[in-house]
C-alpha positions as CSV (number, residue, x, y, z in Angstrom):
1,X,4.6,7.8,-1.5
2,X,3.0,6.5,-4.8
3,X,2.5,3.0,-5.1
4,X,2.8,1.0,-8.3
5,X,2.7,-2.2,-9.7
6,X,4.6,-4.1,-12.3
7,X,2.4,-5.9,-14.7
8,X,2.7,-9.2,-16.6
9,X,3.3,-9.2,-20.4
10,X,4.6,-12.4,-21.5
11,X,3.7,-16.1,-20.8
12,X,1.0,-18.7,-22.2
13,X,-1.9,-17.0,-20.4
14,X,-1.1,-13.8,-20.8
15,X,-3.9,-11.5,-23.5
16,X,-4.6,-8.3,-23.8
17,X,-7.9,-8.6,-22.2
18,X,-5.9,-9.8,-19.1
19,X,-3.8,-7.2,-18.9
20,X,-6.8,-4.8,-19.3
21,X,-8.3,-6.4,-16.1
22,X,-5.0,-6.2,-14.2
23,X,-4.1,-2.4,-15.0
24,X,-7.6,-1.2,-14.5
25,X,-7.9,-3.3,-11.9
26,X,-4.9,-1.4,-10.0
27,X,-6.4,2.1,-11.0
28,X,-9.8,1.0,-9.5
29,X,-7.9,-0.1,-6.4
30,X,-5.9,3.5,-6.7
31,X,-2.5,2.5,-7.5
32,X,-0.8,5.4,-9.2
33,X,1.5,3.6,-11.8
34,X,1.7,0.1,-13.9
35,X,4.6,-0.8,-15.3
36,X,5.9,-3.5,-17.9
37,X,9.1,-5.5,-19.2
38,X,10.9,-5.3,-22.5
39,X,12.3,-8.1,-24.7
40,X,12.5,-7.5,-28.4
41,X,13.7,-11.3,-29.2
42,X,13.1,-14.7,-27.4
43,X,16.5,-16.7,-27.5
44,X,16.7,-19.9,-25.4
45,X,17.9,-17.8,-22.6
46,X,15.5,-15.9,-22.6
47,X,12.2,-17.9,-23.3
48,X,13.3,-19.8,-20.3
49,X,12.7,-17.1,-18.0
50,X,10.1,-15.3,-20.2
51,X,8.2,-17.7,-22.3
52,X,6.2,-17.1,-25.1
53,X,4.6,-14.8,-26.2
54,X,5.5,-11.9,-25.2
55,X,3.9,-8.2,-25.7
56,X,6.0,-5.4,-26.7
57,X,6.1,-2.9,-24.1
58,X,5.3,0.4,-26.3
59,X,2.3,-1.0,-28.1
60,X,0.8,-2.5,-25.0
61,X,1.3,1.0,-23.4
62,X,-0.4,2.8,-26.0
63,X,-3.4,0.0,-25.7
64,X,-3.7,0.2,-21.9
65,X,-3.7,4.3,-22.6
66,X,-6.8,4.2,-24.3
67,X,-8.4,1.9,-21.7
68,X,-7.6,3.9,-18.3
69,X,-7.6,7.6,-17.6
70,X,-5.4,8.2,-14.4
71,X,-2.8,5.8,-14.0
72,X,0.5,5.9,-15.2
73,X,2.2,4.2,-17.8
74,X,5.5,3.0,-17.4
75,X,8.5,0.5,-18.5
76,X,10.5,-1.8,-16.2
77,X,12.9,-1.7,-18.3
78,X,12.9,-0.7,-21.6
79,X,16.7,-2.3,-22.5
80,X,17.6,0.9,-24.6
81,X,20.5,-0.7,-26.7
82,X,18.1,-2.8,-28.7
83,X,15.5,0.2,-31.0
84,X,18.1,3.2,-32.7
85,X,17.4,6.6,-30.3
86,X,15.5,8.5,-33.0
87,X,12.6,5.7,-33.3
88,X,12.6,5.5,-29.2
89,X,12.1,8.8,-28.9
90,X,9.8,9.5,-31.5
91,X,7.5,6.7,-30.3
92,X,7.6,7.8,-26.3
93,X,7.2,11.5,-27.1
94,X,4.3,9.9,-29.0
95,X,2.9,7.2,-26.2
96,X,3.2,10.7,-23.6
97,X,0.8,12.5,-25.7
98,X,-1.7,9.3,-26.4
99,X,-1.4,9.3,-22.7
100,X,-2.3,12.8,-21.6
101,X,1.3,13.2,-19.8
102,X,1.1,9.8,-18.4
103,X,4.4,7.6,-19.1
104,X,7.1,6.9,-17.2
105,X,10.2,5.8,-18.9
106,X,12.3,3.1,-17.3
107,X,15.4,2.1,-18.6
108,X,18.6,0.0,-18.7
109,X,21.1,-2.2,-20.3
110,X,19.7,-5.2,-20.8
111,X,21.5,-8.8,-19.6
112,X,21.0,-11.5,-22.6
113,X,23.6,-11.7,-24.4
114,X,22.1,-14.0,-27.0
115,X,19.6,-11.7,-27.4
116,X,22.0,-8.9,-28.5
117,X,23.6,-11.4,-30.8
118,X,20.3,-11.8,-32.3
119,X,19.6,-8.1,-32.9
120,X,23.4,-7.8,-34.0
121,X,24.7,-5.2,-31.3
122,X,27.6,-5.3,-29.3
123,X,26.5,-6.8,-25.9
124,X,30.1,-5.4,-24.8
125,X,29.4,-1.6,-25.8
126,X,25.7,-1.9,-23.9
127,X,26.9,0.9,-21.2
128,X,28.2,2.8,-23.9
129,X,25.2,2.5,-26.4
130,X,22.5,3.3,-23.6
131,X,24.5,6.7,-22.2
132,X,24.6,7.5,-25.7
133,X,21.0,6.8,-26.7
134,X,19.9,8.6,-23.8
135,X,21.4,11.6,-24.2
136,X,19.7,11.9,-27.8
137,X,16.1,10.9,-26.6
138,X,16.4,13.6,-24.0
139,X,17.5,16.5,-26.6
140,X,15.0,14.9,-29.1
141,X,12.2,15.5,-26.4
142,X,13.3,18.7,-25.7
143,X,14.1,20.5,-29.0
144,X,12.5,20.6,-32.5
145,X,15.4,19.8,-34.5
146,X,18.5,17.8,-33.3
147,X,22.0,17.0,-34.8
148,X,24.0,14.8,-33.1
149,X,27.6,12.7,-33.5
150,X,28.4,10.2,-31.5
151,X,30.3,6.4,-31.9
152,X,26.6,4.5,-32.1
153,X,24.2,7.8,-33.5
154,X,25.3,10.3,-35.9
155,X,22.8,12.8,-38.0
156,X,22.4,16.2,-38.8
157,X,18.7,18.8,-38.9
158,X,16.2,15.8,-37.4
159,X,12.9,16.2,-36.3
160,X,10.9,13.3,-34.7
161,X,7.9,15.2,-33.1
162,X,5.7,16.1,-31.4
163,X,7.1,16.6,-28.1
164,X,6.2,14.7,-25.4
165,X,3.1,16.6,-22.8
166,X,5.6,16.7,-19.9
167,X,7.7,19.1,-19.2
168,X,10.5,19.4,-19.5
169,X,10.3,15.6,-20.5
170,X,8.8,12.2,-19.5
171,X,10.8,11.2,-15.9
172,X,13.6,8.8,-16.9
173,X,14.1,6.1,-14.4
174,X,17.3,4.5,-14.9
175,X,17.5,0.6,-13.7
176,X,20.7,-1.7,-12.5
177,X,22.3,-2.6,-9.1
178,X,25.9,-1.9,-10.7
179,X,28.4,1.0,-9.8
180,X,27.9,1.8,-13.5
181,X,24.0,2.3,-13.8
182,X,24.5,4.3,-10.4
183,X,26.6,6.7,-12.0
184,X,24.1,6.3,-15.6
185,X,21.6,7.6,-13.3
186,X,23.1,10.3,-11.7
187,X,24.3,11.5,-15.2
188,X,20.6,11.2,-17.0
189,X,18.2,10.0,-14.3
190,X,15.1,11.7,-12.8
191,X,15.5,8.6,-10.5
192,X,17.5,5.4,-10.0
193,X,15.0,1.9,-10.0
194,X,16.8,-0.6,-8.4
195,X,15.3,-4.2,-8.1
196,X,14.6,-5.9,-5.3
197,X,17.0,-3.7,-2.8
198,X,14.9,-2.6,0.6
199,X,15.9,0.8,2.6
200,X,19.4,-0.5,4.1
201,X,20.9,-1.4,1.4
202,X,19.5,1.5,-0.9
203,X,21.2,3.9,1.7
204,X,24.3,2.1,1.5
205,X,24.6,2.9,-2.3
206,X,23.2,6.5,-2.0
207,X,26.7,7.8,-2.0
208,X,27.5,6.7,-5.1
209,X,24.9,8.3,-6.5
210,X,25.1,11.2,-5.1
211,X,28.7,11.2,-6.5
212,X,27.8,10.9,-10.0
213,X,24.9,13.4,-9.7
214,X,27.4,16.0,-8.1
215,X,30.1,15.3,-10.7
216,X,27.4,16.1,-13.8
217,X,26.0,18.7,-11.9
218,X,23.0,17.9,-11.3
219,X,20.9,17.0,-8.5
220,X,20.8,13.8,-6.8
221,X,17.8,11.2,-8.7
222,X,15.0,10.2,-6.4
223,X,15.0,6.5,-5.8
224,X,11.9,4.5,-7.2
225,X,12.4,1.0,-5.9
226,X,10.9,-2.3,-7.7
227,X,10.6,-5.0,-5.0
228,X,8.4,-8.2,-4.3
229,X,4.8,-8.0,-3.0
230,X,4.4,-11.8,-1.9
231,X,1.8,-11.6,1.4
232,X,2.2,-14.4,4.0
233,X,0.0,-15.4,7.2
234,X,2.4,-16.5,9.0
235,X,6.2,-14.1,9.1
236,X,9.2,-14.7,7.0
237,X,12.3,-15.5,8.7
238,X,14.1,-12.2,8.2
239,X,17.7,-13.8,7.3
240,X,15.8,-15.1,4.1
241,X,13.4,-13.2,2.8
242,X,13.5,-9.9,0.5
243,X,11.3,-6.9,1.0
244,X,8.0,-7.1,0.6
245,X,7.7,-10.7,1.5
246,X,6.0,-11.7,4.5
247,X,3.0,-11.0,6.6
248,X,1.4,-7.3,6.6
249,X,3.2,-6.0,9.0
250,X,6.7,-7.0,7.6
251,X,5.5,-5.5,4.7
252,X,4.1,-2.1,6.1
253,X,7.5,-2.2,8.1
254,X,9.5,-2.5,4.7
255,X,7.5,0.6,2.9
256,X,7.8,2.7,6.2
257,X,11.5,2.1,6.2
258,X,11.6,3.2,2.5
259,X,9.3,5.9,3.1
260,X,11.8,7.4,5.4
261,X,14.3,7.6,2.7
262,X,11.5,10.3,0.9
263,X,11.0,7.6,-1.9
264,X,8.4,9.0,-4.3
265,X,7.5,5.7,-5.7
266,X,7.9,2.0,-4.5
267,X,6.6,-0.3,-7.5
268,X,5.2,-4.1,-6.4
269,X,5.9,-7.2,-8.4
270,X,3.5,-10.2,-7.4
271,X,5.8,-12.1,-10.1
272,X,9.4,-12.5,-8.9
273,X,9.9,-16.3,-9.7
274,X,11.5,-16.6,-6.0
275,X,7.9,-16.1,-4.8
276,X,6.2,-18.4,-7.4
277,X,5.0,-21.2,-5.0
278,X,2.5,-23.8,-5.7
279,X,0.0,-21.3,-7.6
280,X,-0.9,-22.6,-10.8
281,X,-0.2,-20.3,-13.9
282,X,-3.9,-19.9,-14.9
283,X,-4.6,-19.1,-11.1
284,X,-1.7,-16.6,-11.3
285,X,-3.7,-13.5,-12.0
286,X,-6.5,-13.6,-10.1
287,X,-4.3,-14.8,-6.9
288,X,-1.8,-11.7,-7.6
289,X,-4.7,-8.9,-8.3
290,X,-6.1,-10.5,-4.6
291,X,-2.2,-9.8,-3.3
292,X,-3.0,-6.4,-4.5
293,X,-6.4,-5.7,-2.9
294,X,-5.3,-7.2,0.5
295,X,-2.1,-4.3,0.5
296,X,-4.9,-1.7,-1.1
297,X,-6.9,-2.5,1.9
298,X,-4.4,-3.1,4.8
299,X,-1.2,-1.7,3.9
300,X,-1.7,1.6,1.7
301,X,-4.4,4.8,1.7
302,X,-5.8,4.0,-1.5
303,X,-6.3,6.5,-3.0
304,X,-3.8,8.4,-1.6
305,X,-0.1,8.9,-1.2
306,X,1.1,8.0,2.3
307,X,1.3,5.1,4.1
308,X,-1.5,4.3,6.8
């Protein structure tokens, strides 16, 4: 199991020299992936829960690149909907090759509706946009020249290379808890990256997954889960907590229950706001990166891939 870790882009005290320190910081420590949010536009809705300012996930990416050498690179989410396909695939085939092979694309659909107002796109059609979208990032990584009609994308004879350095394209993680982004990733998924969900309830999904996988022929998506890393001394009453909250051993117990479900990647976020506590937001870094040394240390084999 690889171990990643989702890093903060937005807020007051958020600069790229912090980030720096965070992702290198996890490839030091020998975590295997970082990952970061999307928002294109900061309605009131969305400043609330993601103030100011915040860093564009592609550019960062291509920054942190050229600042670490073996971890990977990754989006969680990119909301697809909001940047036309041929631009999104043009600039992740391009962020793959900055990267030496290194990005891993995460994607969904995106909740805001006052941000889709903002950007003028149908929050209604989202589901419709993103299947769409997806299927012509994935021919555009795979083949020179693309036409392509559809109700959102139409063109004829484009190029947007290069092509990404992974073959046969950068792994497409497809985000939501819904029926619908089960089936999304069935249809276009390399793997489905639910939120917050531990082993039981992952397996109670799996089904419909595997549905949609069988009905597009394809084989069933790994699942790469995204869940809380928020260590406690003393054990989190189990009715109320989420994975990945709690002492050591709750948390060892949560990754070895999802490791028997052959999940290729867990990802840890220090940040879910259920977790915040009484840390102060300058503090927050430094606190989090020493969340992620003491599960370096007593959790995971780092470096390595299995659990201790």
């Amino acid at each position: 199991m690889k171990i990643g870790v989702n890093i903060l882009n937005y807020g007051a005290d958020t600069t790229p020299e912090g980030m720096e320190t965070w992702v290198r910081g996890a490839e030091e420590l020998g975590y295997h992936l970082a990952m970061i949010s999307d928002h294109v536009t900061q309605p009131p809705e969305v400043a609330d829960a993601f103030p100011a300012p915040f860093y564009d996930p592609f550019t960062t990416l291509a920054w942190l690149a050229g600042r670490t050498t073996t971890i990977e690179l990754g989006t969680t989410v990119v909301v697809l909907p909001y940047r036309y396909p041929l631009q999104t695939a043009r600039v992740t085939a391009n962020l793959d090759r900055f990267s030496g092979g290194r990005l891993v694309f995460g994607v969904g659909i995106g909740w805001s509706r006052q941000e889709y107002e903002a950007l003028g796109i149908d929050f209604a059609a989202r589901g419709r946009i993103t299947d769409e979208y997806l299927t012509c990032i994935k021919e555009h990584w795979t083949q020179s020249v693309v036409s392509f009609r559809g109700e959102h994308a139409a063109y004829s004879g484009i190029t947007t290379g290069p092509a990404p350095v992974r073959r046969p394209h950068p792994p497409v993680w497809v985000g939501g808890l819904s029926d619908a982004a089960l089936r999304r990733a069935g249809r276009f998924g390399d793997a489905w990256h639910p939120y917050t969900l531990g082993a039981d309830a992952i397996r109670e999904r799996l089904p419909v997954l595997e549905a949609a996988a069988e009905a597009a022929g394809r084989p069933t998506p790994a699942v790469t889960p995204r869940i809380a890393l928020h260590l406690t001394e003393r054990p989190v009453d189990a009715a109320s907590r989420l994975p990945g909250h709690g002492t050591v051993d709750q948390v060892r117990a949560d990754l070895a229950a999802l490791a028997e479900l052959d999940v290729p990647y867990v990802v840890l976020d220090t940040f879910l706001s259920s977790y915040a506590g009484p840390v102060p937001p300058e503090e927050s870094p430094r606190h989090d990166l020493a969340q992620l040394e003491t599960a370096a240390e007593r959790i995971f084999d780092l470096p390595g891939e299995t659990l201790r």
